[in-house]
C-alpha positions in Angstrom: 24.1 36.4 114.0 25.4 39.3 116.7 22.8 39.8 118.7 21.7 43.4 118.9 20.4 45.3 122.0 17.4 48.0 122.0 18.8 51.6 122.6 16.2 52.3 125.4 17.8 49.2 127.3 21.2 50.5 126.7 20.7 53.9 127.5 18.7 52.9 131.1 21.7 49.6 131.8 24.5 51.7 130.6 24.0 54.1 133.6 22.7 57.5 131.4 19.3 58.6 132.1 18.2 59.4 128.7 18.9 60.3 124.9 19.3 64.0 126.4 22.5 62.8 128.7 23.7 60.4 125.9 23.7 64.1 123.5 25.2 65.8 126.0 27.7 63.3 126.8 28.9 63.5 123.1 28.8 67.1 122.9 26.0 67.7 120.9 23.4 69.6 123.2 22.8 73.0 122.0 24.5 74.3 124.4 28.0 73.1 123.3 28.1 73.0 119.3 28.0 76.1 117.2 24.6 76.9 115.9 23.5 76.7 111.7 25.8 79.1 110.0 25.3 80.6 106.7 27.4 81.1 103.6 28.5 85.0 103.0 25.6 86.8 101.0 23.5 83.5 101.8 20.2 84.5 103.6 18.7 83.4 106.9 16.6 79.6 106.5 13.9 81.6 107.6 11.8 80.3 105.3 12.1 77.0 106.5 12.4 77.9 110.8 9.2 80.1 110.7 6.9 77.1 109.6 8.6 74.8 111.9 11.2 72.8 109.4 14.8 72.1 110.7 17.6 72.9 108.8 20.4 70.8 108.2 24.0 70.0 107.0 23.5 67.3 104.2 26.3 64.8 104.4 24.1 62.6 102.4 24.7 64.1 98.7 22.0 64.1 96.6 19.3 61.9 98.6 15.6 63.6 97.5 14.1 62.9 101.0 17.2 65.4 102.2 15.6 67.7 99.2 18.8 66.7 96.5 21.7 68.9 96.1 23.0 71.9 96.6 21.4 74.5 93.7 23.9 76.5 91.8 23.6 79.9 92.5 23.6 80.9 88.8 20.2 78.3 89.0 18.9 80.2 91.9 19.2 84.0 89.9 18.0 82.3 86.9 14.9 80.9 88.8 14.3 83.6 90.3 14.2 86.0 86.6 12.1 83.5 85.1 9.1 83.9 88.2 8.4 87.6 86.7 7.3 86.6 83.1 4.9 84.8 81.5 6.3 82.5 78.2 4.1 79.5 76.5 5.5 76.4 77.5 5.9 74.7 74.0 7.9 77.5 72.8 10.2 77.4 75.9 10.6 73.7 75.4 11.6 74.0 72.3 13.9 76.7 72.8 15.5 75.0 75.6 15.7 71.4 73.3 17.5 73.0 71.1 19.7 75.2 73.5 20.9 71.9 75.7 20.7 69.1 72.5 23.6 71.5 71.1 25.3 71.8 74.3 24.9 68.0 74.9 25.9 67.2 71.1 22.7 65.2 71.2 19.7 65.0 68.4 17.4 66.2 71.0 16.1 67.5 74.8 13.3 68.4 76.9 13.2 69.0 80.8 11.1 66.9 82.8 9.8 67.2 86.3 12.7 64.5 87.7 14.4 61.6 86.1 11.4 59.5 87.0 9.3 61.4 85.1 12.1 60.8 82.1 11.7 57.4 82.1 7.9 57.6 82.5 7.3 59.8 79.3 9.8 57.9 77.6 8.1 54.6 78.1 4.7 55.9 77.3 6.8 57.7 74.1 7.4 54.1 73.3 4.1 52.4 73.5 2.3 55.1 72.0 4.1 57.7 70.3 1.9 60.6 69.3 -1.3 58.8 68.4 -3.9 60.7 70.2 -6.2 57.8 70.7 -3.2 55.7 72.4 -2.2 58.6 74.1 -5.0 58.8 75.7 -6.2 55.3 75.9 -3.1 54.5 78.3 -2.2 53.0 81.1 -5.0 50.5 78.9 -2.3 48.5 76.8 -4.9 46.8 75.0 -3.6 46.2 71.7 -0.5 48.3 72.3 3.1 47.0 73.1 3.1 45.7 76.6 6.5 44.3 77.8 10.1 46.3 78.7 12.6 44.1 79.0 14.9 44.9 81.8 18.0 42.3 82.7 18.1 42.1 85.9 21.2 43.8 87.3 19.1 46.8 86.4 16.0 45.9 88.1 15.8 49.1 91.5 13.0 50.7 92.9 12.5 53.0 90.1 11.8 50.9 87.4 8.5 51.9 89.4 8.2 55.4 86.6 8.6 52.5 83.9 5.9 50.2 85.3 3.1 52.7 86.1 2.6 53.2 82.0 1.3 49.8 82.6 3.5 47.8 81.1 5.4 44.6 82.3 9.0 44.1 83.0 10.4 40.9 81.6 13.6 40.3 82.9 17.1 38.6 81.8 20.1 37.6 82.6 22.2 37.3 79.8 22.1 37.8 76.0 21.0 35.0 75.0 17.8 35.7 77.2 17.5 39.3 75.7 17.2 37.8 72.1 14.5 35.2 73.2 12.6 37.9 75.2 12.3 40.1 72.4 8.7 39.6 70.8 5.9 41.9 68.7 5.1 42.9 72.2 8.4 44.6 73.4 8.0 48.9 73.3 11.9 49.0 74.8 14.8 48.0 76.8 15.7 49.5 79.4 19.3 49.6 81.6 20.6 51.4 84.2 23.6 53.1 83.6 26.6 51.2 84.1 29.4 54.0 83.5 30.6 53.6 86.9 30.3 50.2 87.3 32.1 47.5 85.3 31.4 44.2 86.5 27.7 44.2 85.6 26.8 40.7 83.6 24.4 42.3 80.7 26.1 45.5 80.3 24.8 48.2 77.9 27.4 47.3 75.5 26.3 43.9 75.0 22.7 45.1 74.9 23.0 48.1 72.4 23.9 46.0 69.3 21.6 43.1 70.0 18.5 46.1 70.3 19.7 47.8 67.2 19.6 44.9 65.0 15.9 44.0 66.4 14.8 47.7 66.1 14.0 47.8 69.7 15.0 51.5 71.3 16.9 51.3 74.0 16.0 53.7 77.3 19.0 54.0 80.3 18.5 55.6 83.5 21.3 57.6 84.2 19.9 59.5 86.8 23.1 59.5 89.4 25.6 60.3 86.9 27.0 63.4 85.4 27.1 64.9 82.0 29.4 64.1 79.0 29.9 65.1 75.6 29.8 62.8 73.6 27.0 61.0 75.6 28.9 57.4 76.6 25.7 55.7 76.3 24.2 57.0 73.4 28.2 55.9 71.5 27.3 52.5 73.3 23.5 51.9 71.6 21.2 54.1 74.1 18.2 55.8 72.0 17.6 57.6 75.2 19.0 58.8 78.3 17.4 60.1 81.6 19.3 62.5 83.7 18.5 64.0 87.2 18.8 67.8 87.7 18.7 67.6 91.4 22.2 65.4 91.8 25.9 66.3 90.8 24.3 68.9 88.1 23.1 70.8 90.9 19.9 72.1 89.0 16.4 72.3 90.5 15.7 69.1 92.6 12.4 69.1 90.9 13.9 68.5 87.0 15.4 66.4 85.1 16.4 65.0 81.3 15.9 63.4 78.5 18.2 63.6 75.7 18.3 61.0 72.8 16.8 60.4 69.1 14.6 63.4 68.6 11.6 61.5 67.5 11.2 59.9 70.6 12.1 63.0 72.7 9.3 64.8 70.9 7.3 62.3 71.3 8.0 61.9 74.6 7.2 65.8 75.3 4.0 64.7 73.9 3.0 62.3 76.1 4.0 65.0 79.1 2.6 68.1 80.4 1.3 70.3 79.6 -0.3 68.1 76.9 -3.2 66.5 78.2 -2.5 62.6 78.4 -1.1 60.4 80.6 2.1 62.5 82.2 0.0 65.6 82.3 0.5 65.0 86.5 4.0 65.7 86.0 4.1 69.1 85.1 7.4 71.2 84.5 7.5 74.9 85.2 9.0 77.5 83.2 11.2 78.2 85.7 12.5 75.3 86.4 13.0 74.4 82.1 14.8 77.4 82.6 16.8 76.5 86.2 17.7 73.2 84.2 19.1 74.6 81.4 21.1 76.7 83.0 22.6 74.1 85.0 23.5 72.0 82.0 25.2 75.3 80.2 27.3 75.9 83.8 28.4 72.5 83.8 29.4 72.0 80.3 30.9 75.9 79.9 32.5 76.6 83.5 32.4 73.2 86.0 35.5 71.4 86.6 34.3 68.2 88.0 37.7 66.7 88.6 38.9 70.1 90.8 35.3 69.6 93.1 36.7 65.7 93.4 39.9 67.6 94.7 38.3 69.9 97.1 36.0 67.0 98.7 38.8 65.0 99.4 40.7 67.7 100.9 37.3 67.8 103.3 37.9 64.0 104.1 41.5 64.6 105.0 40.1 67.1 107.5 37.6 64.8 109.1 40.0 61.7 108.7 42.4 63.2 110.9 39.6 64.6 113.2 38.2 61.4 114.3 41.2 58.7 113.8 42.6 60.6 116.8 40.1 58.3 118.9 41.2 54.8 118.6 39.0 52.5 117.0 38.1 54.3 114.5 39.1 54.2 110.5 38.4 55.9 107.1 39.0 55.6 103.2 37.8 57.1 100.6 36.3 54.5 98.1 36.1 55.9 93.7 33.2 57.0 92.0 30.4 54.1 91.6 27.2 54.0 90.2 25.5 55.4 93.2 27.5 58.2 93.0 30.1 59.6 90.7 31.9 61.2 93.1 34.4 59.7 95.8 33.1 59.2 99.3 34.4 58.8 103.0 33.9 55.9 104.3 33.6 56.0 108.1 34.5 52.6 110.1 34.7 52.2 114.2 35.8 48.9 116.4 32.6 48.1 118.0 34.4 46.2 121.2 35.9 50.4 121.9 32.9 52.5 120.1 29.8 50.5 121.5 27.4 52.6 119.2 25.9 51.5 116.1 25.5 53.6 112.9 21.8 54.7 113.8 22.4 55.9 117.4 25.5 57.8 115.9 23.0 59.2 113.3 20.7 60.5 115.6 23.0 61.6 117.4 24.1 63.8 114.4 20.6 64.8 113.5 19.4 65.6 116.8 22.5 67.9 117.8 22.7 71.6 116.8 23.0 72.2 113.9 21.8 69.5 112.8 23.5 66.8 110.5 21.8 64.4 107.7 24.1 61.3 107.2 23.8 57.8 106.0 24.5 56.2 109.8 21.7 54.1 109.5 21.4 50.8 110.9 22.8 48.1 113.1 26.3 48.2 111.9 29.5 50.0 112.3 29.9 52.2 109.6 28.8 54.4 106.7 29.4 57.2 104.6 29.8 60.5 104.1 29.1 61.8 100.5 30.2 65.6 99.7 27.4 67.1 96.7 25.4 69.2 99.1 27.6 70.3 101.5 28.7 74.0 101.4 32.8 74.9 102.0 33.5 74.8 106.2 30.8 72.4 106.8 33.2 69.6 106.9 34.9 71.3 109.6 31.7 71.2 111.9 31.1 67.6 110.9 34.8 66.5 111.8 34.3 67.8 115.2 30.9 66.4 115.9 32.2 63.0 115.2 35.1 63.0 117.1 33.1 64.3 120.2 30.7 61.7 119.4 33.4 59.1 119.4 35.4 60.3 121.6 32.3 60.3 124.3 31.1 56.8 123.3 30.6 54.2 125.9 33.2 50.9 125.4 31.5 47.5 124.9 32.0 47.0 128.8 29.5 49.1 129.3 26.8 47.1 127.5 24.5 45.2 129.2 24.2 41.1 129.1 21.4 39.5 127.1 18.9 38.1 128.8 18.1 34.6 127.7 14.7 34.2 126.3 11.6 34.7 127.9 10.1 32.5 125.2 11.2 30.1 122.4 9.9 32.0 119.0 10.0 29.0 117.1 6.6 28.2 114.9 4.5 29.7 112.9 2.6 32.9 113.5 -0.2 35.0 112.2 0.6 38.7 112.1 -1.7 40.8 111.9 -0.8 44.3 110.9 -2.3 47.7 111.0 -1.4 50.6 108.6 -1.5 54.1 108.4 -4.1 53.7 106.3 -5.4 49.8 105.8 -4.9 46.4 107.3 -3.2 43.6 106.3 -2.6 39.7 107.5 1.2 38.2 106.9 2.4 34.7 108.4 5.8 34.7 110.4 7.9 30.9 109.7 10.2 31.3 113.2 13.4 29.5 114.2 15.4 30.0 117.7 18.4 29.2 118.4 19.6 31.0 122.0 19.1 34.7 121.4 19.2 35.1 117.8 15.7 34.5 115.3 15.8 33.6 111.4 12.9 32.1 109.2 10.7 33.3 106.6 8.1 36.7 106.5 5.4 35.8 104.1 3.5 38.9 103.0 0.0 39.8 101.3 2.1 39.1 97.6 5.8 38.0 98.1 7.8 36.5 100.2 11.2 36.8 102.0 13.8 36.1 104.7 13.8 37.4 108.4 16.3 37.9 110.9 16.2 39.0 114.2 16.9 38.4 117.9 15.3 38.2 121.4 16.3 39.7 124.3 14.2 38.6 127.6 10.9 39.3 126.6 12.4 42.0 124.4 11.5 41.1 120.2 13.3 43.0 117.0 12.7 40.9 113.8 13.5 42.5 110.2 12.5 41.0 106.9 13.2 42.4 103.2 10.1 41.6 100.9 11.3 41.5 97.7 8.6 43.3 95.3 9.5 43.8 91.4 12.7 45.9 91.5 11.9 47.6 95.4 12.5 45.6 98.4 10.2 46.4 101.1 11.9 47.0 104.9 9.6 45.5 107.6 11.1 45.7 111.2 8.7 44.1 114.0 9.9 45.6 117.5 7.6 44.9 120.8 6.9 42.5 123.6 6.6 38.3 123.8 4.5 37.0 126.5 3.8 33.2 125.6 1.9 32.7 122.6 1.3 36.4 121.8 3.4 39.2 120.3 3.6 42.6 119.0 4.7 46.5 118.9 5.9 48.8 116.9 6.1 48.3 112.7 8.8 50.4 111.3 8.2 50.6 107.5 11.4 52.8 106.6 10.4 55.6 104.1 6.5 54.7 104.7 4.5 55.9 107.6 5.1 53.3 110.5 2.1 50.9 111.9 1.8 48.3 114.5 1.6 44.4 114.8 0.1 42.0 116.9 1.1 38.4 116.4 -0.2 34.8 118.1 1.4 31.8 117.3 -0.5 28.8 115.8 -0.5 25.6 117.0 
């Protein structure tokens, strides 16, 4: 394991006297990098500034905690139109099903609040249909259909919207697995949407016929990908298909779809708001049924997805030969995958010459002026840039922060030596850990060997392995908890001294807590 350093250490044993000289140094201080500009006709981000928010160029497409894409501005006038009238929702919703079914070539549509909230209806769709008793008797599955099966290339952290109807994911691995699985209790299948990636072992293909002939519907989450006519999915077996209005379609970040056999769809709309049952929480405004559907009538009428591909790459041909100019560092532009379907800049740098890792480079970005959302995250030595939100002449400003970045770097001489352990970590330890909100007790299984930490990080329900490394009296150890399709982020950063340890608890997207640890004898 390559034993990592803190940044604080760095900064003070590298000879700069803070994160403010290490900004400067890279020419990032506001003083030296043009301020947030605007498009022509685009207006001030007052209404973010005045109540204290920070703008910022989004080099990381279509992530929602970087609030999705960039809105078309056809969506914008549209929303905007619809906030002066009043119109009942179920005739809205069934003027924009049929509107976007037709321009989808699908039996039906509805807008949801997210693709999350399509695959939530659509499960509850599936257990219940329009029975008003079941409707309203859920997330209580008692005698209703209880299981989705799910194989388990599909399983991802938001299987969540499927699981929260109550139901419980049964998962497989191969065909032969699906047939078994399939019982009086199944309600659906459900896949993630494989269009951009080919080398998945229980594809939709092979799961389509085998639902079909058991009478099973069949729910994919395509949330990432864009729009096509015919739908590829439903041609493959899909009964229904969840889209996201806040990625590549560039609709509100707030919507989504779901487009399939009309029954369900209805059914579906049933089970949502502003019906009251169990997705009455997630409510869809008129403006935003009519923000979506404009965005799917733009991208099927006027969009040319293949000339945007064009234009992004002609941004990564600008950065590339921005920042290769400082040696050590590489990029390539990797296809369309099921992340994203849209080719991305991948952004490499020789650690030995560049002695930054991708998070101090991403703070850097985010902490400069303007400001710059990426995907440099973590203790490694690259990342990527992804294109969706960024607005023409943005790519410009990001070339040239990276290159100063680079540029500016320190070299791996300029590290400091690890100091060798002020104590062997090796043994078992209570952990005690305190929340935001709540407590918790977890067992740490250590191994040492020199510097560097492995063993096992046993939490309140599930397990998981741990890495990490100690540097003097220094401790950063980092677990993945794997918990039904999520894995949780736990890294443990503080002090040893003997038998005792603990710090500072970074959670990743959760609020952050701390940890105290004493090791059992």
């Amino acid at each position: 394991m390559k034993t990592q350093l803190s940044r604080r250490r760095w900064l003070e044993s590298s000879g700069i006297a803070s994160a403010a000289a290490l900004l400067h140094s890279a020419g990032a201080t506001p003083a030296s990098a043009a301020p947030y500009t605007t498009e022509p006709g685009e207006p001030p981000p007052d209404v973010y500034t005045n109540m204290g928010a920070k703008p910022f160029i989004n080099c990381t497409a279509t992530l929602t905690r970087n609030g999705g894409s960039r809105q078309l501005p056809e969506v914008i006038e549209a929303i905007r139109h619809a906030g002066h009238y009043h119109v009942n929702i179920d005739q809205l919703m069934e003027a924009a099903g049929k509107k976007i079914s037709g321009l989808l070539e699908v039996e039906w549509a509805m807008v949801t609040s997210g693709a999350a909230a399509a695959l939530a209806h659509a499960t509850a769709a599936c257990v219940a249909g329009t029975d008003p008793e079941r409707m309203q008797q859920l997330p209580d599955l008692t005698g209703l259909k209880n299981e989705v099966i799910m194989p388990k290339s599909s399983r991802n952290v938001y299987d969540h919207a499927i699981r929260m109807v109550g139901v419980k994911i049964v998962e497989v691995d191969s065909a032969d697995e699906l047939r078994n699985a399939i019982n009086h209790r199944t309600a659906m299948i459900a896949v993630l949407g494989d269009r951009f990636n080919k080398n998945v072992r229980l594809p939709l293909k092979e799961v389509g016929p085998i639902a079909k002939q058991a009478g099973i519907p069949v729910l994919v989450d395509a949330a990432a990908d864009y729009l096509n006519v015919p739908n590829p999915y439903i041609e493959q077996g899909a009964t229904l298909v969840a889209s996201s209005g806040g990625k590549i379609l560039r609709g509100p970040q707030t919507a989504g779809l779901l487009v399939g056999d009309e029954q369900l769809v209805r059914a579906a709309f049933a089970n949502s708001a502003h019906h009251h049952a169990f997705g009455r929480p997630m409510k869809v405004s008129k403006e935003e049924i009519v923000g979506m559907t404009t965005a799917v009538e733009i991208f099927i009428t006027k969009r040319d997805i293949q000339a945007e591909y064009r234009e992004w790459e002609g941004w990564y041909d600008y950065i590339k030969k921005e920042i290769t100019k400082v040696d050590g560092v590489s990029t390539k532009v990797a296809p369309p995958s099921k992340g994203g379907p849209f080719p991305v800049l991948m952004v490499e740098w020789d650690p030995n010459k560049i002695a930054l890792t991708a998070s101090e480079i991403g703070e850097l970005l985010l902490n400069g002026e303007p400001s710059i959302a990426s995907h440099a995250e973590g203790d490694g030595h690259s990342f990527r840039v992804r294109p969706v939100a960024m607005k023409p002449r943005e790519h410009r400003i990001v070339a040239e922060r990276l290159h100063s970045i680079f540029r500016n770097a320190p070299s791996s001489a300029d590290k400091p030596k690890v100091r060798p352990p002020a104590v062997d970590l090796s043994g078992r330890w209570d952990v005690e850990i305190t929340f935001q909100r709540g407590e918790s007790k977890h067992l740490l299984f250590l191994e040492a060997d020199g510097n560097d930490v492995s063993g096992t990080h046993v939490g309140t329900v599930v397990r998981g392995m741990l890495e990490g490394t100690v540097d003097g009296n220094q401790v950063r150890l980092k677990s993945s908890l794997p918990f039904e399709g999520a894995n949780l982020s736990y890294i443990f950063e503080g002090k040893v001294s003997g038998n005792e340890m603990g710090g500072k608890l970074d959670l990743g997207e959760y609020p952050n807590g701390t940890w105290k640890a004493r090791r059992r004898s």
